[in-house]
C-alpha positions as CSV (number, residue, x, y, z in Angstrom):
1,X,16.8,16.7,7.4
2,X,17.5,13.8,5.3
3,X,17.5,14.6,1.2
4,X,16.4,11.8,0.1
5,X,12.8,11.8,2.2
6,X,9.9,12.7,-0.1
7,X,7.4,13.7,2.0
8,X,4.9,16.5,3.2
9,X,4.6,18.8,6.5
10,X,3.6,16.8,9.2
11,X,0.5,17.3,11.1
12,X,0.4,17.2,14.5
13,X,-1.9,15.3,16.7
14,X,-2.3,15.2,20.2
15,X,-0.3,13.0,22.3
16,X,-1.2,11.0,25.4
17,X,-3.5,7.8,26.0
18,X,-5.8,8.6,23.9
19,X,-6.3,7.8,20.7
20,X,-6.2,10.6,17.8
21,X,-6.8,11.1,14.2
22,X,-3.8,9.4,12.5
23,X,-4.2,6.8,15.3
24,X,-7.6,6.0,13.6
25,X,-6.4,6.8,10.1
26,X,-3.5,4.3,11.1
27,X,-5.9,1.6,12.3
28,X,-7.9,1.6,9.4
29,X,-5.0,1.6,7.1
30,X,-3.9,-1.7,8.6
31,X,-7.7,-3.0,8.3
32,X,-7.5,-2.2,4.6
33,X,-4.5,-3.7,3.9
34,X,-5.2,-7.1,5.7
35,X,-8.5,-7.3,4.0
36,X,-6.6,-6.9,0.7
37,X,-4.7,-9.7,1.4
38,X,-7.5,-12.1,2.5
39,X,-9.4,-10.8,-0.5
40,X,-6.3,-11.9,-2.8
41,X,-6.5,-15.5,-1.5
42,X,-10.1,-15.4,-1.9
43,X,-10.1,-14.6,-5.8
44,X,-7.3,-17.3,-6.8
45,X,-9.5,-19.7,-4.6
46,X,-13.1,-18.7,-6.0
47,X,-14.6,-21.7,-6.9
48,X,-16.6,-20.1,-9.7
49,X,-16.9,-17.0,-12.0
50,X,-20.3,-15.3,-10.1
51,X,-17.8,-15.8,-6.9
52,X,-14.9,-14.6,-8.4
53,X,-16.8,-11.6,-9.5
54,X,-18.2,-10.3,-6.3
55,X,-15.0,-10.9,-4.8
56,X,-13.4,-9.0,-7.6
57,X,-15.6,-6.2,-6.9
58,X,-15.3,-6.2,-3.2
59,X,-11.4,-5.8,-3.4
60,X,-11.4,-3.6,-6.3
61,X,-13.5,-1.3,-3.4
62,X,-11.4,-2.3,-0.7
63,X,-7.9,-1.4,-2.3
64,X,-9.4,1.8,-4.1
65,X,-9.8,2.6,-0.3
66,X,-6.3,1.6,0.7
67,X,-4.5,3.8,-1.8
68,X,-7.1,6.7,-0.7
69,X,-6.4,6.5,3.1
70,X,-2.7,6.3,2.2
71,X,-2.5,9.2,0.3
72,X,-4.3,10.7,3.2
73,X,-1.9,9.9,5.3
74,X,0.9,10.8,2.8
75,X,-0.8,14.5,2.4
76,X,-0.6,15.2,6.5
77,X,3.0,14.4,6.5
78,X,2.3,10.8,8.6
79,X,4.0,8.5,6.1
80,X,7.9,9.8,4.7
81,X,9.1,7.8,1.6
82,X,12.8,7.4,1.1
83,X,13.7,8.6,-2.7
84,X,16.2,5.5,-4.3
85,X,19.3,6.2,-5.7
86,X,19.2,6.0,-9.2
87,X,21.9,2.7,-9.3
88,X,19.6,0.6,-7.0
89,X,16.7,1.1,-9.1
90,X,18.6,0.4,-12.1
91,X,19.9,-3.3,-10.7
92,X,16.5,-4.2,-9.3
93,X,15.4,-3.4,-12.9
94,X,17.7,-5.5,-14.5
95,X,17.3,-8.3,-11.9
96,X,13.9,-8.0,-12.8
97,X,13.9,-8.0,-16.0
98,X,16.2,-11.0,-16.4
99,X,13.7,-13.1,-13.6
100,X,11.0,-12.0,-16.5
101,X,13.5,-13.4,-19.1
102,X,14.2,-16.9,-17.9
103,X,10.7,-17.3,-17.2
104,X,9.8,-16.7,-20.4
105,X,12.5,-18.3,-22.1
């Protein structure tokens, strides 16, 4: 077993041609997060505020639903996250950081 993995025990499902929970669970993961996206182009293009405001509200359902079914998915042991070493966060940090910099400078 691999240290650095953060994740849960898995559940198991049953295997074969047909489809099972965390295929479903899967699916509709992948729905969410392509309606995310499309719901992110449609709020920077939203002609006006009424429009940006349903579409606000739509996503705001849509990703609350996302990070639920993730976390779903995290808690039956179907997603395993790879913990980063310290040093790589700190120089994407710092990379960051100095991107924020220059733009602000």
């Amino acid at each position: 077993m691999n240290n650095n993995q953060i994740k849960n025990q898995k559940t198991e499902v049953p295997t074969g041609v047909e489809l099972n929970e965390k295929d479903y669970i899967n699916s509709l993961l992948s729905c969410l997060k392509e309606m995310t996206k499309n719901y992110t182009v449609a709020l920077t293009e939203a002609s006006n505020e009424a429009l940006y405001q349903e579409f606000k509200d739509m996503f705001d359902t849509y990703i609350k639903l996302q990070r639920e079914t993730y976390e779903l998915m995290f808690r039956k042991g179907w997603y395993v996250l790879e913990q980063a070493e310290g040093a790589k966060v700190g120089a994407k940090y710092n990379t960051l950081n100095q991107e924020f910099t220059d733009l602000n400078g």
